[in-house]
Each structure stands twice: as structure tokens, then as C-alpha cells.
N, CA, C and O of each residue as an XYZ file, in Angstrom:
284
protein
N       0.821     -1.196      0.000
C       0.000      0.000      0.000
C       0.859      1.252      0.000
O       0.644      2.279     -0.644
N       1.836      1.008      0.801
C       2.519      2.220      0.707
C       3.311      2.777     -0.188
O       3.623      3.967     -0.145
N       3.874      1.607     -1.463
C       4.030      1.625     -2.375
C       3.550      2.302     -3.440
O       4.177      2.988     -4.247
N       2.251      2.034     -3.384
C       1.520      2.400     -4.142
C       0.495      3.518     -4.203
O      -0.427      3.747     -4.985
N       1.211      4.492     -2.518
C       1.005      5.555     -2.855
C       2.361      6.447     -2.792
O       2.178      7.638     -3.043
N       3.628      6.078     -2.510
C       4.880      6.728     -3.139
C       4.966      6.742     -4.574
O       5.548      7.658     -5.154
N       4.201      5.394     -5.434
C       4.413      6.028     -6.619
C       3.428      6.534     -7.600
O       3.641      6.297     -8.789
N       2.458      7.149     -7.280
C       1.177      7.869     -7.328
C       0.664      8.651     -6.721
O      -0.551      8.846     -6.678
N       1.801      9.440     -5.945
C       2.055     10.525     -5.006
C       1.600     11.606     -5.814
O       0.550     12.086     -5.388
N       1.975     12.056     -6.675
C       1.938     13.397     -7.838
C      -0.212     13.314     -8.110
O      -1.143     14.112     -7.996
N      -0.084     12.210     -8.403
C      -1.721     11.622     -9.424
C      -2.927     11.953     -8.225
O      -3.731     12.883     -8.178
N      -2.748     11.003     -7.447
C      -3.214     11.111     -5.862
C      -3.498     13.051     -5.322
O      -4.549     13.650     -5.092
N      -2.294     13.444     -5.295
C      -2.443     15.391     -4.916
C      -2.871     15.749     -6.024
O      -2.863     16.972     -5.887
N      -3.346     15.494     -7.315
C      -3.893     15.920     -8.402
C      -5.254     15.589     -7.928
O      -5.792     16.669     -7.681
N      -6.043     14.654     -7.689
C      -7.504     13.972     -7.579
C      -7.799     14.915     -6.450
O      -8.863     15.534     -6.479
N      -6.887     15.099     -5.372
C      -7.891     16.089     -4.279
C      -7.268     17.362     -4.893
O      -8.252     17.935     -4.426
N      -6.794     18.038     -5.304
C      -6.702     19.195     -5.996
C      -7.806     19.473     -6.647
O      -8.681     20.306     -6.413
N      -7.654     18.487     -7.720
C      -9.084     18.509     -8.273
C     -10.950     18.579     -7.977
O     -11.928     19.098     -8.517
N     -10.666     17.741     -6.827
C     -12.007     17.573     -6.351
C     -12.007     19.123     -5.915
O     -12.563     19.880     -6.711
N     -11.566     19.577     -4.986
C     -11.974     21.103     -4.180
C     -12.137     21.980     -5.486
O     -13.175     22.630     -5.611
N     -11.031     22.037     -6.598
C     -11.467     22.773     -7.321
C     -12.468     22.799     -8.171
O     -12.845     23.826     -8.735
N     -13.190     21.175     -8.390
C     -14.527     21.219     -9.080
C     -15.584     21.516     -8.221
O     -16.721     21.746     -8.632
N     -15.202     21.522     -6.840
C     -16.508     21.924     -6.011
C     -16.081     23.572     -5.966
O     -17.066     24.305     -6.052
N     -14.969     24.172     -5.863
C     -15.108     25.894     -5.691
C     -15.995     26.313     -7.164
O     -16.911     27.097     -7.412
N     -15.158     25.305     -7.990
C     -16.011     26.193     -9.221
C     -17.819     25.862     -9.165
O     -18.515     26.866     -9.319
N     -18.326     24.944     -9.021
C     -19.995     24.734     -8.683
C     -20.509     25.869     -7.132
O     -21.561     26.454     -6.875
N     -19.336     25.776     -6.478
C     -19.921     27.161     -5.437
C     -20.060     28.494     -6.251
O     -21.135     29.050     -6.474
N     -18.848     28.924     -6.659
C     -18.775     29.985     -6.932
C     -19.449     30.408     -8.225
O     -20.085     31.460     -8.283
N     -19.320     29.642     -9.197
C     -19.802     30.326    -10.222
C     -21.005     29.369    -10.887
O     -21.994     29.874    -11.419
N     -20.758     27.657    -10.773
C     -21.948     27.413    -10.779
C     -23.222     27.306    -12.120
O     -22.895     27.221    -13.304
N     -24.659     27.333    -11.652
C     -25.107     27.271    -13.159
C     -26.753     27.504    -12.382
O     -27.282     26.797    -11.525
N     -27.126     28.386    -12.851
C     -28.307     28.771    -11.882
C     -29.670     28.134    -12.813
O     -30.678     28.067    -12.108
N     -29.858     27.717    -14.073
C     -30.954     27.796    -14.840
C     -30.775     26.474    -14.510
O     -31.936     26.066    -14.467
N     -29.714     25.097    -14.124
C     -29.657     23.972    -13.832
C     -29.673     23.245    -15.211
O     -29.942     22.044    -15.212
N     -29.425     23.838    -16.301
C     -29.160     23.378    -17.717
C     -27.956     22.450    -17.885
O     -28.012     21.433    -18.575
N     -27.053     22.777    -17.336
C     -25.964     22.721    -17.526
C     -25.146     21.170    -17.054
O     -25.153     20.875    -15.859
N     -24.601     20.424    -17.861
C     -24.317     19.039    -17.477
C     -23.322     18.879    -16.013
O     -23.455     18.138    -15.039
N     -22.333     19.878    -16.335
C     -21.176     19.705    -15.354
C     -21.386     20.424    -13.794
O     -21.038     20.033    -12.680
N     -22.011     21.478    -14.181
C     -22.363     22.729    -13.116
C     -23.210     22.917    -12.633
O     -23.369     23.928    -11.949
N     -24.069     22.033    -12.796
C     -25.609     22.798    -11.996
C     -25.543     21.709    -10.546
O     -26.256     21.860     -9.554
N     -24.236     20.325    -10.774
C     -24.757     19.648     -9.559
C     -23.207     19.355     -8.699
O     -22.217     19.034     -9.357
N     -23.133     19.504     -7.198
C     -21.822     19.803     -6.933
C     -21.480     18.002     -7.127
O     -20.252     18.058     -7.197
N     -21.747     16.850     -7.221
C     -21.322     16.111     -7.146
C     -20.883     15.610     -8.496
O     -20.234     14.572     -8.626
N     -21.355     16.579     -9.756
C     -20.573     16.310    -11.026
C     -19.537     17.427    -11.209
O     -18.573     17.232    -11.949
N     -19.659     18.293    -10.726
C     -18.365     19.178    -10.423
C     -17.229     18.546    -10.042
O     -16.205     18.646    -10.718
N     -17.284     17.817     -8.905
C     -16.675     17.481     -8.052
C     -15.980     16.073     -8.961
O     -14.802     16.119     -9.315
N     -16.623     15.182     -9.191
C     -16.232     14.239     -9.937
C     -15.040     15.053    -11.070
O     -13.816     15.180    -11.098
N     -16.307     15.524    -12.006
C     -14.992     16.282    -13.221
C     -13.741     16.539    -12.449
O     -12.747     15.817    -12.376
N     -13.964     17.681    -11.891
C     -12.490     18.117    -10.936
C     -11.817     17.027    -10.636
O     -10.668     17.129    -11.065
N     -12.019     15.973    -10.063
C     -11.085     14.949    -10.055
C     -10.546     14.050    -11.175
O      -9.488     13.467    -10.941
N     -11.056     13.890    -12.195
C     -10.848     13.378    -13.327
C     -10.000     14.410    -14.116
O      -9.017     13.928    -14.678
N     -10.178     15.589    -14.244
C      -9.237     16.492    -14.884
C      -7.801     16.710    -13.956
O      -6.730     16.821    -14.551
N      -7.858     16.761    -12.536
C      -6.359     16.704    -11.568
C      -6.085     16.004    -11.911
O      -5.198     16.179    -12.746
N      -6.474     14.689    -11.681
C      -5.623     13.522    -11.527
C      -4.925     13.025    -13.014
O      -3.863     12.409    -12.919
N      -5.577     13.312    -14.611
C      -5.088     13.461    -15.595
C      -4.140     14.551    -16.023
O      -3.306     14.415    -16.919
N      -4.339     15.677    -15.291
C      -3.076     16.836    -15.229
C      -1.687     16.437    -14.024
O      -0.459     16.519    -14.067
N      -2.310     16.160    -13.402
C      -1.276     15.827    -12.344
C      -0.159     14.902    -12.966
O       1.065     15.030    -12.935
N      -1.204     13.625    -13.720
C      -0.149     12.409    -13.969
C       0.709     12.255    -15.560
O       1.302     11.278    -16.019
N       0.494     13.628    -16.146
C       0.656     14.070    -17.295
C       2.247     14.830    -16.697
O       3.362     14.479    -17.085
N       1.996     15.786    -15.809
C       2.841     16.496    -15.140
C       3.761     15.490    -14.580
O       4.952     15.786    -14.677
N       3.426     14.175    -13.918
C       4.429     13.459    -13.288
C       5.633     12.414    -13.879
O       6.740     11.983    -13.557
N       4.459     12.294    -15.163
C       5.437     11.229    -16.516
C       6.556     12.449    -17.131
O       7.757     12.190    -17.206
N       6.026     13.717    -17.528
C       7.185     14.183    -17.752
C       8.199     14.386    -16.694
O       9.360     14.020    -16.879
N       7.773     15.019    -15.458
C       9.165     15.116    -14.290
C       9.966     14.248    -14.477
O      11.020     14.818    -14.758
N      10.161     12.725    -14.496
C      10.071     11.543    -14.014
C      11.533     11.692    -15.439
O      12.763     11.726    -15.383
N      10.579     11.739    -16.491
C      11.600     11.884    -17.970
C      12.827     12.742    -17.713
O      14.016     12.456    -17.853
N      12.263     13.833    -17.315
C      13.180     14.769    -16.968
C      14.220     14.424    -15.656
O      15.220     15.105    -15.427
N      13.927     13.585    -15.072
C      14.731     13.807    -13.784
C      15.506     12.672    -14.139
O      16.598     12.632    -13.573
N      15.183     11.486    -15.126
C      16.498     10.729    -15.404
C      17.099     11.128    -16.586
O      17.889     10.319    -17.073
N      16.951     12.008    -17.076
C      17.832     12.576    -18.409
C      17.858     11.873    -19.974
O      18.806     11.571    -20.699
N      16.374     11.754    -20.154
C      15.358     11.471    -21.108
C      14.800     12.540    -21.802
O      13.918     12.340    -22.637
């Protein structure tokens, strides 16, 4: 287990990054007519937000990774 979050450390702080920031954005700005697929409900906010961190995060971590062995 612990393994396997040393090496999904980066991906992992991406998913809760994500989550808070798909829920600030459904607080703050939101979708008032309730039209709206992503925004009108905080628990698809919240989802997205984690699906977009954790794909930025682990995008961000494959390159470090390249970069830090001289690739």
C-alpha cells in the first residue's frame, strides 16, 4: 500500500486538488438555470475536478520523471 502511494504521489495530490477545485467552481460560479451538465450539480463538479487533476497531475508526473532521469 505504501508503495503504491509513493508512486502515485503526484496523481493522488492531483484527484484532491481537483475535487476542491470542481466543487469551488460549482460554489462559486456554478449554473443557476440547472441546464448545464457539469455545473448545476456539486457532485458532477466534483467528480470532473477529479478526473481532470488527476489526468493533469499524472501528465505532469510522466514528464518530471523523464526529466529527472535525463530522457
Amino acid at each position: 500500500m505504501t508503495r503504491f502511494l509513493k508512486k502515485y504521489k503526484l496523481t493522488l495530490t492531483g484527484t484532491i486538488v481537483g475535487a476542491i477545485g470542481g466543487y469551488a467552481y460549482y460554489y462559486f460560479v456554478g449554473c443557476a438555470s440547472g441546464s448545464c451538465a457539469i455545473t448545476s450539480s456539486p457532485i458532477n463538479s466534483t467528480i470532473y475536478g477529479i478526473l481532470m487533476g488527476g489526468l493533469l497531475f499524472n501528465m505532469v508526473e510522466s514528464e518530471f520523471k523523464k526529466f529527472k532521469n535525463g530522457k
